[in-house]
N, C-alpha and C positions, 0 to 999 in steps of 0.2 A: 602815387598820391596826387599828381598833376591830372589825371584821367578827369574830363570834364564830366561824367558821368561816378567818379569814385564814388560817392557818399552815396549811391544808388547800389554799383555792387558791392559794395563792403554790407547795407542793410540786408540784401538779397542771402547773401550768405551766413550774416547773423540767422534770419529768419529763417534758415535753410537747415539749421541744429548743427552747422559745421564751424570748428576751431580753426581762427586764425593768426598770423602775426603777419607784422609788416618791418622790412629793409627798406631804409630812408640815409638820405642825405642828410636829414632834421629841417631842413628849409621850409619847408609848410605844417611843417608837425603841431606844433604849438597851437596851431588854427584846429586843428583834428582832433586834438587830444580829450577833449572833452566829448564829443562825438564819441570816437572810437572806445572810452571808459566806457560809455553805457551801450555796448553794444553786449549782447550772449555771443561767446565764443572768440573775442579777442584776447588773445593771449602775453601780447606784449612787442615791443619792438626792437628792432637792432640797427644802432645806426653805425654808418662806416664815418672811422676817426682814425685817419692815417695818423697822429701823433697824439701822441700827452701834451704839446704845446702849441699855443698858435701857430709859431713860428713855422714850424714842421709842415700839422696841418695845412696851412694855408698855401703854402709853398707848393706843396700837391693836388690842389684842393679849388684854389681861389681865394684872395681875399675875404674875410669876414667868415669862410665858412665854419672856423672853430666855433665862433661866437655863436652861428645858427645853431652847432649843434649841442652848447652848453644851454643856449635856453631852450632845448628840444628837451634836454634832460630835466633840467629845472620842470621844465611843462608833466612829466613824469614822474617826479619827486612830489612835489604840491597834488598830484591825482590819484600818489598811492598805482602806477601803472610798474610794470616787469620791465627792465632794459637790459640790453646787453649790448658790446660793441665790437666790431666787426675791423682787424685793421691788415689791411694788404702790405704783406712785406716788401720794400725796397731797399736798394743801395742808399736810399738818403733817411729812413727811416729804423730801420733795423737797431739802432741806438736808443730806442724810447722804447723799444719790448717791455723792460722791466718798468719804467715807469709811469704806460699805459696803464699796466694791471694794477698798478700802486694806486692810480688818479680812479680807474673802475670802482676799485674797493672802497675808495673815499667817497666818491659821490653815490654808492651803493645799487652799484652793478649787479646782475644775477651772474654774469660771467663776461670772457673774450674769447673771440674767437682770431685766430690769427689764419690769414689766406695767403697763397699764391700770386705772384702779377702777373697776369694774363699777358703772354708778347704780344705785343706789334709795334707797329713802327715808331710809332711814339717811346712806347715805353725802351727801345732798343737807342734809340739817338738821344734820350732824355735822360740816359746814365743811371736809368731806374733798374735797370735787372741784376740778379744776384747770378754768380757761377753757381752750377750744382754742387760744388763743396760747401760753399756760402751759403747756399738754402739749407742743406744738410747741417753747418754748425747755427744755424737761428732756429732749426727746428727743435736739435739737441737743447740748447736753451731753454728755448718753449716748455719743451716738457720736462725740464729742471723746476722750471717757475712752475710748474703746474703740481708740482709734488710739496710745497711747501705754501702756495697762495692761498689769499682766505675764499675766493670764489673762486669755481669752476674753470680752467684755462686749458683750451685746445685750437686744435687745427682744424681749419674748412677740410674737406676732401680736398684732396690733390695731393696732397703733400705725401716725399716719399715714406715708403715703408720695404722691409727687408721680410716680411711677413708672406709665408704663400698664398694669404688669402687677405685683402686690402681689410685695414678695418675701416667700419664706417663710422663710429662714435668718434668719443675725443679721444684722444693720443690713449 
């Protein structure tokens, strides 16, 4: 959404008969959102929200960022637009699983998607990484919560499976 040229291909591809959605931080969103409702072929957004509270959020995130991305939603709510939210498991986060999905369903989420944290060096000295038992019991979780939520709740790819053939859907 930063692309100085966005509001050029996002028309190109409206015009093009092709379906799309957009992954946002929410930071510019709100300026978009009106745009992006009247286009053919937007489907809706997902933005990444490492926490159910600012606190969390922000702490991962930057200051203020919860705030852009509750009026991202807001911006979504008032336009009648699809959301859904996106949140990377860590060691400082993995406590707000359940009450992610709880705050999605309130502000009236189409679902969560819960991902992986990409290593590198940050996230390695940052005390962000989980052991593979620890991913293994948040994913169990995951798909406890996802058996009883009122929206849709899975995993991005990546995440393990015991399956001889990976799935691609949700859990």
């Amino acid at each position: 959404t930063l692309h100085r040229s966005f509001d050029l291909v996002v028309q190109m591809v409206s015009d093009g008969g092709y379906t799309f959605s957009l992954v946002t931080n929410g930071s510019t969103f709100p300026k978009l959102s009106s745009m992006l409702r009247s286009c053919n072929g937007f489907t809706g957004v997902t933005f990444s929200l490492d926490g159910a509270t600012a606190a969390i959020h922000d702490a991962l995130r930057g200051d203020g960022s919860y705030r852009r991305v509750m009026r991202a939603v807001s911006s979504c709510v008032a336009r009648n637009i699809a959301f859904t939210f996106n949140m990377v498991l860590t060691a400082k986060n993995c406590h707000e699983i359940e009450s992610l999905v709880t705050t999605a369903s309130k502000l009236g989420a189409s679902g969560v998607r819960f991902g992986e944290l990409m290593f590198d060096p940050r996230a390695l000295q940052g005390g962000l990484s989980l052991t593979a038992e620890e991913r293994r019991a948040e994913e169990a979780k995951i798909r406890g919560i996802s058996n009883t939520a009122s929206l849709p709740v899975g995993m991005a790819p990546g995440h393990y499976s015991s399956k001889p053939f990976f799935p691609c859907g949700p859990l």
